[in-house]
N, C-alpha and C positions, 0 to 999 in steps of 0.2 A: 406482685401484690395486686390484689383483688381493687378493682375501684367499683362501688355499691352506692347508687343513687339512693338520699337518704330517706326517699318518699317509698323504698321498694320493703319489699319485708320476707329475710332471710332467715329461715329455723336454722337454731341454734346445732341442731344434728345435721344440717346439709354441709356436703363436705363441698370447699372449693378450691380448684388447682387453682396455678400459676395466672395472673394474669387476665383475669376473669373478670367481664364487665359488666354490669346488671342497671342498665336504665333506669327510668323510674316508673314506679305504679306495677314493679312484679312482684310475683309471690315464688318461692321456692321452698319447697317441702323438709321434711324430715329426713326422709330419707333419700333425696337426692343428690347425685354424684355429678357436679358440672367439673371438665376437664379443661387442662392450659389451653387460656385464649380462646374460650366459649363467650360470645357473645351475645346477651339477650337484652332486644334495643329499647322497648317500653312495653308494660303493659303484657308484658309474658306471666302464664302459669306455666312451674313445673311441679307436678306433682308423683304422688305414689314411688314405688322402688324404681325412680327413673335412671340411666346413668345418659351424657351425653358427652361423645365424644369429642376432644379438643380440636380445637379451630372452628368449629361449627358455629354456625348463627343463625338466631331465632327474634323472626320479627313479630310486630304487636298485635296482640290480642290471637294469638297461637295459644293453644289447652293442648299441654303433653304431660302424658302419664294419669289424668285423671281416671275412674274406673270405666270397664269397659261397659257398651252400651249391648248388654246380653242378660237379659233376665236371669241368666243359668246362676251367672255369677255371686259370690257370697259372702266375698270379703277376703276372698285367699291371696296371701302375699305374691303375686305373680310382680311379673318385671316388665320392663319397656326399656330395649338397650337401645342407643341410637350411636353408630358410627362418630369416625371422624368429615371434619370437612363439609358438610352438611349445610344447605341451606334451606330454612323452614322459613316457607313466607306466611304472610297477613291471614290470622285466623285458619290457619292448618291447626286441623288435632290427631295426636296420634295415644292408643290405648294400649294398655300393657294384657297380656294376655289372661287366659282362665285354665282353670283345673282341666277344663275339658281337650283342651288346644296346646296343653306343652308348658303353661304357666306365662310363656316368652313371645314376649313379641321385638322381632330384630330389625335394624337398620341399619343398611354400612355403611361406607363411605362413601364421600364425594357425590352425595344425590342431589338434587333438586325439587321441593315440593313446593308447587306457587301457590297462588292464595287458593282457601278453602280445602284445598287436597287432604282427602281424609283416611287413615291409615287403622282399623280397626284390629280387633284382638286377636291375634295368635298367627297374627301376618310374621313371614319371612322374609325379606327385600336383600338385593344383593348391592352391589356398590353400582355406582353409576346409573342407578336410576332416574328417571324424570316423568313426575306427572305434573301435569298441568292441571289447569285453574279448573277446582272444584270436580277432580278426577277423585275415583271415589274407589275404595279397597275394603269389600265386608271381612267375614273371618276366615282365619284360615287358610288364607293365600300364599301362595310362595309364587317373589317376582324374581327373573334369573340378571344376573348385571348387565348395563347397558340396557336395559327393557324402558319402552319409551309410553306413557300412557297417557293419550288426547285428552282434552278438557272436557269437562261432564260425560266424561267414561263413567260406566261403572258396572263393576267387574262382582259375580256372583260367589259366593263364600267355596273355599276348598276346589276353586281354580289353581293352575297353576298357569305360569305364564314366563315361558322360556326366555333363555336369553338370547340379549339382540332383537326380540322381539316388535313391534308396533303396533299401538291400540288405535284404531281414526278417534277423532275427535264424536262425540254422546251417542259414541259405542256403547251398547247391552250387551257384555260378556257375558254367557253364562257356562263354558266349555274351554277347555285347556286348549293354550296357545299356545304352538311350535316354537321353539329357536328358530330366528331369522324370521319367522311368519309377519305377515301384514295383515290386522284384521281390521273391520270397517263393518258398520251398520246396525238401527236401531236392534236387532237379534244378531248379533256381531257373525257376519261368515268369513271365511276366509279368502281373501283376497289376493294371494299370492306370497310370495319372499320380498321382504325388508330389503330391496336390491338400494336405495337410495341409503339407507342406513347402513350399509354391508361394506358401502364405499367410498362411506365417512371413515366410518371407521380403519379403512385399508386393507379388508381382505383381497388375495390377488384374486385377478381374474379366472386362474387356472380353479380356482375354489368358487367362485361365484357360479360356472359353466356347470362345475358339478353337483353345484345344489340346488341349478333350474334340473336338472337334470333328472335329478331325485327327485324332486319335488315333483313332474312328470310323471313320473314309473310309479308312484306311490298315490299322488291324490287326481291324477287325469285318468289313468289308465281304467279298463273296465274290468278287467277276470281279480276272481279272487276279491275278498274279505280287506279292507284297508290293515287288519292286523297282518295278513297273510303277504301283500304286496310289501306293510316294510320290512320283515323277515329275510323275503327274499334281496329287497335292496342292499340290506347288511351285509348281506354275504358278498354282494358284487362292491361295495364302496371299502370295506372291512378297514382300506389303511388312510383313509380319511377320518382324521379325530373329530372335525368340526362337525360332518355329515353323520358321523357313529354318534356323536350328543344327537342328532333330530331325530335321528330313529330311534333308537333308545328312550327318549320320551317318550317317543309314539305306542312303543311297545312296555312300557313302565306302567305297572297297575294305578290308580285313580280311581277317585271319585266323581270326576267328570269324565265326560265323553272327551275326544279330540275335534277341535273345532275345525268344520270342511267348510 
């Protein structure tokens, strides 16, 4: 059964699963979907086609689902799906996407966004993501899971930004980020492989050896065209799954450049 602080104010069309707790002084929409054991502590909007995935919790004065901040935009029923598991800190907003971007804007599970962390329209985020404080996503992004992004980052529209990946902390992204990469600085360069993150996580060592490896032969080496060098790495890594995802990025058509 739903416990609903009586100061909050729930539309009659918001559907609410199991177990579902709404503080006081929130607002919740028409057409929102909150799931079993969705938590929203005070002071929460949710609004537009939102759904949020059960167990998640959203602290105060967090704006999800409101419309996106894109001129283009015109009123079209786009969506804002957000995972399970989810923690949405103090004054995070996240926007549902536009006609132009897919309609959808995604969030999976098990992420982390701290205060201020901004998630705009037509973004795709994978699970285990974590940005930090006032870490910032324009449009059009797609972040791969386990991707970690420093506090007052912020990352230029129709990036992509692999998994595994690390953003330093008031990073200027404006070029696609590697799986495993480590990027860092105010015009964000690349910095090397996520070797500290690699090893949280548990890859072996026989796989960490071959992704300095790679990472060598592809972004140190001189002859040949960066598309042209990881071609040939593929061919030499080919039965490596994790090093076939970084090349494959490398070599996958985009709208940004590959950040060196």
């Amino acid at each position: 059964m739903a416990s609903i602080h009586p100061s909050s104010v729930i539309h009659p069309g918001a559907k609410l699963g199991a177990d579902v707790t709404v503080g006081p002084y929130c607002v919740v929409g028409e057409h929102v979907s909150l799931g079993d054991g969705v938590t929203l502590h005070s002071h929460v909007v949710v609004e537009g086609r939102t759904t949020v995935g059960e167990g998640t919790q959203i602290f105060p004065f967090a704006s999800i689902g409101h419309q996106p901040q894109d001129l283009k935009f015109k009123g079209e029923p786009s969506t804002l799906e957000i995972g399970k598991n989810n923690l949405i800190r103090e004054h995070v907003t996240m926007n549902p996407g536009t006609e132009g971007g897919g309609m959808l804007t995604r969030v999976g599970d098990n992420c982390l966004f701290m205060m201020g962390a901004h998630v705009a329209h037509d973004c795709l985020l994978g699970n285990h993501v974590i940005m930090a404080n006032n870490a910032t996503l324009a449009g059009h992004i797609e972040v791969g899971d386990h991707a970690f992004i420093g506090g007052l980052a912020a990352v230029h529209q129709f990036v992509r930004i692999g998994r595994h990946a690390m953003i330093g902390g008031m990073s200027g992204v404006e070029a696609d980020v590697i799986p495993f990469g480590l990027v860092m600085g105010e015009r964000a360069g690349l910095a090397g492989l996520n070797l500290v993150g690699l090893k949280r996580r548990n890859f072996d060592r026989d796989t960490i050896h071959a992704m300095r490896s790679v990472y060598r032969d592809i972004f140190e080496a001189q002859e040949g065209t960066l598309q042209e060098r990881a071609a040939k790495a593929k061919a030499q890594y080919a039965e490596n799954a994790d090093i076939r995802e970084l090349i494959d990025f490398i070599l996958t058509d985009s709208k940004r450049s590959i950040c060196v």
